[in-house]
N, C-alpha and C positions, 0 to 999 in steps of 0.2 A: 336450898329452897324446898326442896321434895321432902327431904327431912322435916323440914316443917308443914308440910302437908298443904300446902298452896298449890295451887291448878296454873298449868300455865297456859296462857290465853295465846289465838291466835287470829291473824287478822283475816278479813273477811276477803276472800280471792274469789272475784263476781265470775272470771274465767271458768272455774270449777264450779257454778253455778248453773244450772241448768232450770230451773225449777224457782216457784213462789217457797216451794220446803225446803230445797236447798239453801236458800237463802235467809230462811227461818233458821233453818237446823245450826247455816254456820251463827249467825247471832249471839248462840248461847256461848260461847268461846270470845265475843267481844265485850264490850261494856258500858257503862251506864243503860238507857233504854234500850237499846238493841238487846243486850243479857237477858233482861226484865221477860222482851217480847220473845226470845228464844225459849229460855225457861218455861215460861209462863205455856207455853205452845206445848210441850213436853209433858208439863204437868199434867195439862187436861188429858193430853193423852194418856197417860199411865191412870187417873183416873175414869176415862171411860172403860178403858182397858180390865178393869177390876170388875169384880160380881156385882159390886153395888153400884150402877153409874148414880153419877153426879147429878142434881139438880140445878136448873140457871136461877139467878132470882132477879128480874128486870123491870124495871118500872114505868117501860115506856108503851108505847104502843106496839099491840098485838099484830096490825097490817100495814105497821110502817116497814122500810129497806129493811131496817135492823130487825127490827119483830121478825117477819117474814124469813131471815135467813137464821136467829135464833132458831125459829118452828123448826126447819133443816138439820137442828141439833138433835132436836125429840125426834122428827120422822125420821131419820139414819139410825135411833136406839145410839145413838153417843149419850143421850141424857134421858133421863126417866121421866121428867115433866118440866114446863117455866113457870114458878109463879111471881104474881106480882110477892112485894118486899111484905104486905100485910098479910097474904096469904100467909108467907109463910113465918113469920110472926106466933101465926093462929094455928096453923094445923103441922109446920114441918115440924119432923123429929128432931132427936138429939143425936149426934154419930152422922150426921147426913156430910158428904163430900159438898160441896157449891163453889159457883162459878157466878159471883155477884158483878152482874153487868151496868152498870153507869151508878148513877146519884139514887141516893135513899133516901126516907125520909129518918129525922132523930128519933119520931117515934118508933120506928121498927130497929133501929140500930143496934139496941140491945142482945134482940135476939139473934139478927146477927152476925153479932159477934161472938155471941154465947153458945148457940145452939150446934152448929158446925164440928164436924173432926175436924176437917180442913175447910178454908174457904181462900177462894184465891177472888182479888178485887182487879176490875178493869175498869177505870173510870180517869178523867182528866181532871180532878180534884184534889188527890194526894188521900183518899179516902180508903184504911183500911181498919182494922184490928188496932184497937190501942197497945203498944209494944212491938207490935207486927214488926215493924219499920223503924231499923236504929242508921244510925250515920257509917253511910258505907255498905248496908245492906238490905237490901231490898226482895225478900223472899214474896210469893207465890202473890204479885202485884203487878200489872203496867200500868204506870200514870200517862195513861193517851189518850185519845178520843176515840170511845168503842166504837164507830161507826166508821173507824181505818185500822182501828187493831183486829177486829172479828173478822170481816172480810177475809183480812191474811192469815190468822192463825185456822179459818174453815178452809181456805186452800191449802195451808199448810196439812192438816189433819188428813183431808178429801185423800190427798197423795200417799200419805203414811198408812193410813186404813182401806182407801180403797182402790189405789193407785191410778188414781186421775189426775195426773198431772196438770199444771196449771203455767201458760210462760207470763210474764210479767209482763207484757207488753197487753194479753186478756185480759190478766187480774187488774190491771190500772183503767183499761180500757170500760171497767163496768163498776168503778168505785164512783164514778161523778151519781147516780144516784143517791148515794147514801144522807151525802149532805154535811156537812164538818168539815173536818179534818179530810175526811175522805174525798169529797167535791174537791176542796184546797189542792191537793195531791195531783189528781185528774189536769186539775186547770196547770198546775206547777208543771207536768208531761209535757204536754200539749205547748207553753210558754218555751220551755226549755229548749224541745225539739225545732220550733220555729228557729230559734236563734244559732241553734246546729245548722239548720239548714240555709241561710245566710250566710252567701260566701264572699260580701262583701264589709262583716262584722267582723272586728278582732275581741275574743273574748275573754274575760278575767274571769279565775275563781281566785273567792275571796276566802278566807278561812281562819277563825278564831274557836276558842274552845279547844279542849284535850283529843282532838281527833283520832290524832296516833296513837295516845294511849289507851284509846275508844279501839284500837286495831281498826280507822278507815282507811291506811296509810295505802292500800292494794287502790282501792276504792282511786285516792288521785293518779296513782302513780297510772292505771287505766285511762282515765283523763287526758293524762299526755301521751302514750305514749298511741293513743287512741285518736288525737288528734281534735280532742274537745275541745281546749284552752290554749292557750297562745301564750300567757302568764298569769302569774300565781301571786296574790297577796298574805302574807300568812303574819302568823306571829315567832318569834324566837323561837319560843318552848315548844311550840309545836311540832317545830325544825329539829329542835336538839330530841326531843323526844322521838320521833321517825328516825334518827338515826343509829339509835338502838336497836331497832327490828332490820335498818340496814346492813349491819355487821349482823347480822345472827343470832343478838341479845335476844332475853322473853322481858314481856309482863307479866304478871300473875294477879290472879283475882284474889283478892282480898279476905280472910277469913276474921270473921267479928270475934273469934277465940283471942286472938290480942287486940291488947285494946292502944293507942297512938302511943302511949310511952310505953308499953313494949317496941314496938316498932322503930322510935325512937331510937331503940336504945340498940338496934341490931342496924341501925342503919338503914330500913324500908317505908322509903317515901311514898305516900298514899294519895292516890288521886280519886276522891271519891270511891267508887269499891273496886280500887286498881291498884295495885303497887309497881312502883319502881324502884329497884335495888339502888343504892348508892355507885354500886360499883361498878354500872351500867354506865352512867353518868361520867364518871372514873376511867372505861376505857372510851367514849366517845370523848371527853377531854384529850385522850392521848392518840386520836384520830387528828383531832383538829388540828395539836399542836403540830403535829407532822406535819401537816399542810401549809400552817402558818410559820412554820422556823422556816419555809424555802424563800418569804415574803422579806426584799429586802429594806422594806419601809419608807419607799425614796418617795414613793407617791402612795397618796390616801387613798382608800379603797371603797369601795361602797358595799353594801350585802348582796346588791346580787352578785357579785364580780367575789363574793368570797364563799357565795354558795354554790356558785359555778366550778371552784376552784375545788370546794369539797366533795361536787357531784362527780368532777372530773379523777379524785382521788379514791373514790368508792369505786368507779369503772374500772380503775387499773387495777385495781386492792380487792376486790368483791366481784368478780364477774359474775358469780351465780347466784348470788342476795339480790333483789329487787328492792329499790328504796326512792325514794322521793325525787333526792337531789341529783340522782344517779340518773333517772328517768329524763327530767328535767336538765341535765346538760348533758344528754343524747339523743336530746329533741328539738334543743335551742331555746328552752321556756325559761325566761328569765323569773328569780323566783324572790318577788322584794320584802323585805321585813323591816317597816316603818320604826318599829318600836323596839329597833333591837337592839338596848342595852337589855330592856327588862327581859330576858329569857338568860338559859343555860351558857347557849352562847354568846351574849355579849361578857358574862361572870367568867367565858375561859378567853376572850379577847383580853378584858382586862388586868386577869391575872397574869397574862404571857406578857403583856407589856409590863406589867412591874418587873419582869424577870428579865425582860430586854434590857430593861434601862439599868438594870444592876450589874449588868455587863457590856453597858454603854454602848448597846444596839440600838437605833431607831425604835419609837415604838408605830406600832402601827393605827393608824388616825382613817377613822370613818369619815367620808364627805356624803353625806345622804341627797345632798345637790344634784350629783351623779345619778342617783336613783331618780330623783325628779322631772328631770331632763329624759332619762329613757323611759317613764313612764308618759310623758307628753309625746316624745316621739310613735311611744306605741298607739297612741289615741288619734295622734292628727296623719298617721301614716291609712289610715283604713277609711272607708264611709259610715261607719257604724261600728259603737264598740257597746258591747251587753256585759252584765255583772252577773254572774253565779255566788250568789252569798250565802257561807255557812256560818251561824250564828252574825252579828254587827262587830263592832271594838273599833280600833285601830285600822286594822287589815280593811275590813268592810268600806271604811269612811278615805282611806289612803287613796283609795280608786275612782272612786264619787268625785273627792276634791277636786282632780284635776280639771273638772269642766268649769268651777269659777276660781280653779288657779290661771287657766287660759282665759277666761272673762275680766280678770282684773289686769293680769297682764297687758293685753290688748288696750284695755282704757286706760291706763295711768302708764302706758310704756309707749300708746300708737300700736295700728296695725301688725300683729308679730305672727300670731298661729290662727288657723279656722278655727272658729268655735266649735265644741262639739258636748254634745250631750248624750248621756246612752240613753239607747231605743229600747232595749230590752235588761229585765229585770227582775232573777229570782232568789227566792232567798227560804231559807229554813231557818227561822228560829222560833223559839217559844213565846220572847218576849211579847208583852202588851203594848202598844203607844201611854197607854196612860201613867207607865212609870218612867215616862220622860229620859229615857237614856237613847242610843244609837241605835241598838240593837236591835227598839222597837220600833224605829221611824219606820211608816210607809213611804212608799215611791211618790204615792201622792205628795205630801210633805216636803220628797225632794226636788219635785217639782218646782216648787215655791224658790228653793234654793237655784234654780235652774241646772239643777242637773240631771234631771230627768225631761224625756223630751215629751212633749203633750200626749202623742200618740203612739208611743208607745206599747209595748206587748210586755207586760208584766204580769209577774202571779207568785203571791206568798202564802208561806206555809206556817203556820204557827205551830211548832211542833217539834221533840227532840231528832236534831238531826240524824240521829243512827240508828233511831225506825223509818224516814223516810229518804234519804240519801242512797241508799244502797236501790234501792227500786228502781230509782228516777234513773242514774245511771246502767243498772239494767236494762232497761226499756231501750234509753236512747242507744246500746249498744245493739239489742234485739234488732230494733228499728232499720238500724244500719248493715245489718247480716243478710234482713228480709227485704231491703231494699225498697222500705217504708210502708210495709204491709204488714199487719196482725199475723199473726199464727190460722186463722182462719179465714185468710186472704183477703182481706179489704184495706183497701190502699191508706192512709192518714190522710183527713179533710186537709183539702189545700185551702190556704190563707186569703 
């Protein structure tokens, strides 16, 4: 892989995290958004850094949060002036570096586009340079809401240029002004840590999306072994993927020099601007199988009972890799995968059992009943159980169900389990409600289905997981260190 000139990514370790820039800095080594907002943080830097600084070009208000913290860009001499988008249209030069912050209008679009050496876009529109932006690459962009991306790349900077360090627990602490994305985020803290702080909630995280090949897989494995979550909804691939970086495999970021049927054609699977070697895949096959030829087939098995089996194979095999499943059955977090034919892992269940039966072993049969049963038992054994959702799918709605799988039970079976509905409710994902999928439903919404409980403590985030994920669990780690006080000693409002 080096030979071909690929960068190998690494996941983000919140542990080695000290700082709002460290946690910037590690980004740039992960992927999708998180990359975007590391890069992007860098860039400007290397550009104020230069004789000619940068000009912002912004088109909101001058004495709004954002304005205001712009101006902080000019007053530090990181940037030579802000104009609005027509300014600069009309009087900016040609060769000028820029730092174009939210929505423009078409009339100025032209210029620029045109008039810039470079210009790097921050807006939550997908707004850049025509050609800028091909599939799988995303240079000198974050598509997020400026008014949660500036915040952090100016604490990030503040540190790097003038070593003001910033803990994350401040930097979140003073974002509900902004408004967006940035308030959402605040409110998401604040939601989360109540629910930490409830010791008589058993809690889920829920987890759809390329996470691990996103390198968050540090990110859960802290989770557990941290003592946030109680169990784990996930999907397949996201499993079989984590357990590449469990053995000591990379990913590598993606270079646009080949295009998919090269890739193709050398065997390198592309996860948006990530690759995964085939061969990764190949020896995490030849993990499993060792686990599964001990498996004498006499009784069905369910996934957590076979991810237990693999986390339990990682500890004996891997003591010094950190990994997922590893964490998780050294912790006791059961970790259930609804949908798991569709991943890696269900495709090497199914292939070892053609292999069984052709030498007339058992094959081995999933009861996913099994998993239903322990996910009821985890819900009606606690007085309150709260949902941590990253992106919707399967995983997201697997955990939900169970409060009108217990509701229909009880009526069409008689009196069987307490009712229960979660109290608490957060979630990162991008999606809208109005394109009608999971992903995007609100709690309100679930409400209706009754599995949300009226009063609830909820708060979502619209937004890619792996600019705002790594913070939240910062925080609620900081929180926990400080013994639920700021870095500048005031305690967190009690509820």
């Amino acid at each position: 892989m080096k030979a071909l000139k690929f960068e190998e990514l690494k996941s983000l370790d919140l542990s080695k995290c000290e700082t709002v820039g460290d946690i910037v800095n590690g980004m740039r080594y992960c992927a999708f958004g998180a990359r975007m907002l590391g890069e992007v943080a860098h860039t400007i830097r290397e550009m104020i850094a230069a004789e000619d600084k940068p000009m912002l070009i912004y088109d909101g208000l001058a004495d709004s949060p954002l304005g205001s913290l712009l101006g902080k860009f000019v007053s530090n001499q990181w940037c030579r002036r802000m104009l609005l988008p027509s300014e600069y249209a009309k009087v900016g030069s040609r060769g000028d570096n820029v730092v174009v912050i939210g929505a423009f209008s078409e009339r100025d679009a032209e210029a620029i586009y045109s008039k810039p050496a470079r210009a790097v876009f921050i807006n939550q529109f997908d707004m850049a340079r025509p050609g800028q932006i091909r599939d799988g690459y995303f240079p000198d962009a974050v598509f997020a809401d400026p008014r949660y991306v500036m915040p952090a790349i100016y604490a990030a900077l503040d540190e790097w240029i003038n070593d003001k360090r910033s803990s994350v627990v401040d930097f979140i602490s003073a974002l509900s002004k902004y408004g967006g994305l940035a308030t959402q985020v605040a409110r998401g803290a604040e939601a989360l840590e109540a629910m930490m702080h409830d010791k008589s909630c058993v809690r889920f995280l829920t987890v759809s999306g390329a996470m691990t090949v996103a390198k968050m897989d540090l990110i859960i494995c802290d989770m557990i072994e941290q003592g946030l979550i109680h169990a784990i909804s996930s999907t397949g691939a996201l499993m079989a993927h984590g357990l590449v970086s469990s053995i000591g495999l990379k990913h590598y970021k993606y270079n646009p020099k080949y295009n998919d049927t090269e890739l193709a054609r050398r065997k390198l699977n592309r996860v948006t601007d990530t690759l995964e070697p085939e061969t990764n895949l190949d020896t995490v096959e030849e993990v499993i199988g060792k686990v599964i030829e001990k498996i004498d087939g006499k009784e069905p098995l369910s996934p957590t009972v076979l991810n237990k089996l693999i986390g339990k194979y990682l500890a004996d095999h891997y003591p010094n890799e950190r990994g997922i499943l590893k964490s998780a059955y050294l912790h006791g977090v059961p970790v259930f995968v609804p949908a798991f034919v569709d991943s890696e892992l269900g495709n090497d269940i199914y292939i070892h059992n053609m292999k069984r039966r052709r030498r007339g072993k058992k094959p081995i049969l999933m009861d996913l009943e099994r998993d239903s049963k322990e996910l009821i038992e985890c819900v009606t054994g606690a007085k309150r159980f709260g949902i941590f959702s990253i992106g919707g799918g399967v995983p997201r709605n697997n955990v939900q169900n169970v409060a009108p799988l217990i509701e229909i039970i009880n009526e069409r079976l008689g009196p069987t389990f307490p009712n229960r509905r979660f109290t608490y409710g957060v979630r990162i994902c991008p999606d809208r409600p109005h394109f009608g999928h999971l992903s995007g439903c609100t709690y309100s919404e679930n409400e209706s289905w009754r599995k949300a409980a009226k009063n609830g403590i909820y708060a979502e985030m619209l937004a890619d997981a792996t600019q705002v994920w790594p913070f939240l669990i910062k925080y609620i780690m900081e929180k926990k260190l400080s013994g639920g006080k700021s870095s500048n000693g005031r305690r967190r409002r009690k509820r």
